[in-house]
N, C-alpha and C positions, 0 to 999 in steps of 0.2 A: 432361632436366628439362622439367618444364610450363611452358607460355606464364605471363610473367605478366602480369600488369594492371598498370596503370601510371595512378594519378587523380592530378589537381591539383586543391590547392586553394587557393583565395584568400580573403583578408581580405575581399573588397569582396563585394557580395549577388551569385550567381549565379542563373542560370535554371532549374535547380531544386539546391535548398538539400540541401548533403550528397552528389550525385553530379560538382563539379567543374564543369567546362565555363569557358563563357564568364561575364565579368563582364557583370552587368546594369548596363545605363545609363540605359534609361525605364523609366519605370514602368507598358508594359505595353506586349503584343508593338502595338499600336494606335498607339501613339504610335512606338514604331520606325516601323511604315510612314507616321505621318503623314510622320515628320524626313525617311523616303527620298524621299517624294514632294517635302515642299517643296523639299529642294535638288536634285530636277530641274527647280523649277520657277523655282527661285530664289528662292523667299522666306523668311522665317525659320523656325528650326527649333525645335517646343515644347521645353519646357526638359525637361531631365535632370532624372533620380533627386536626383543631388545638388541642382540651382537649386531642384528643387522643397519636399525638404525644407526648404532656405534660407528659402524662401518661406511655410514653412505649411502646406503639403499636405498634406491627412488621409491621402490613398492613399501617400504616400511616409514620413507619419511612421508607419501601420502596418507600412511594408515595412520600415522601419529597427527597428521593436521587434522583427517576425519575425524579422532581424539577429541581432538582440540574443540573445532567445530562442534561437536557432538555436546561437548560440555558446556562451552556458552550457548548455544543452543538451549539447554536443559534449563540453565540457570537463566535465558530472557524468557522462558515461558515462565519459571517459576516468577520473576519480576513480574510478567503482565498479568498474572492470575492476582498477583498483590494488588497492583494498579486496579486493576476492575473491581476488587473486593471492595478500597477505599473508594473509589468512582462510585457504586452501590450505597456507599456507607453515606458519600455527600450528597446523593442525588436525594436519601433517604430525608437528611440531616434539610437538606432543602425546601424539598416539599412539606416538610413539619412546619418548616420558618415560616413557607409561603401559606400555609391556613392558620398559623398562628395569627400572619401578618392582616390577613380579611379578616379574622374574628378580632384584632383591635380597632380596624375600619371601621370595622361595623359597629363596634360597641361605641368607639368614638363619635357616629353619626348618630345614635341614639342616642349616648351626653352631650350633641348639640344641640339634636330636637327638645330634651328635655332641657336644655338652658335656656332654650327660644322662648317654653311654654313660661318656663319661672319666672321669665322677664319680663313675657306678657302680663301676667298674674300679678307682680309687683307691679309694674305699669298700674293696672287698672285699681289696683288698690292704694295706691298715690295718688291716681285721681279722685277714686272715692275719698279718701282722708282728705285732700283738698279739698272736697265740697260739704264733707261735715264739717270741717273748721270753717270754713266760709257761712254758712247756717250757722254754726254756731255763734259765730262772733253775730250776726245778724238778731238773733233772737237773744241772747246773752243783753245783762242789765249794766255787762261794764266790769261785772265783779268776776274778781281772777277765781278761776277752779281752786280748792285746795289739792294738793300734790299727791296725798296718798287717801287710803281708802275710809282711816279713820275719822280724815279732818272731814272729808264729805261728808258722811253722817250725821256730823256735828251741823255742818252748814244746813243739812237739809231741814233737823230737826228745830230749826231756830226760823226757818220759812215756815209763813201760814200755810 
């Protein structure tokens, strides 16, 4: 198997937004080196991201709307990557429906053709039956059939 990548991510603002890394604390690599400097030197260290938003800071309340931004941001790609999965999933679901839907078409226009044919077939066989019955009562002496296959027998054996 390939190498893989391995990003963290954190809630708090990073140094750059979206590839992970370290949390950011100032509000600008400038102010990191002022704070390294001062406590080498010992004196106080400018305030943090967060003091400063506290405080008012235009450059920190921009950094926290980029925040902001940056998170719904995150969170409507992960929505649209959802949406298109399901959009895939119906388009899939679709196309199944719509060859399902021509293979009953199609079956259905073959149990018409074959109803057609059956009906022809019964047609022609109800006119044959009509015309054996009609011959028959023709050449018949008057005298009813017997009903089943025994009584015939019977009738035939009693004709010369």
């Amino acid at each position: 198997m390939g190498a893989r990548i391995v990003t963290f991510r954190y809630c708090v603002p990073v140094t750059v937004a979206g590839k992970g890394g370290r949390p950011r604390k100032w509000r600008s690599d400038a102010d990191r080196v002022r704070a390294y400097r001062a406590r080498q030197r010992g004196d106080p260290e400018p305030s943090t991201l967060a003091q400063a938003f506290d405080d008012g800071d235009e450059l920190a309340r921009a950094l926290e709307r980029e925040r902001v931004l940056q998170e719904q941001l995150v969170s409507a790609q992960s929505a649209m990557c959802e949406l298109q999965a399901s959009l895939a999933a119906a388009e899939r679901e679709l196309a199944r429906q719509l060859k399902r839907m021509d293979f009953l078409e199609a079956s259905q226009a073959d149990a018409a053709a074959d109803l057609a044919a059956a009906q022809a077939e019964v047609d022609t066989l109800r006119e044959h039956n009509a015309d054996a019955l009609s011959t028959d009562q023709l050449q018949g002496s008057g005298v009813e059939r017997p009903a089943n296959r025994a009584a015939r027998r019977r009738a035939a054996r009693r004709r010369p």
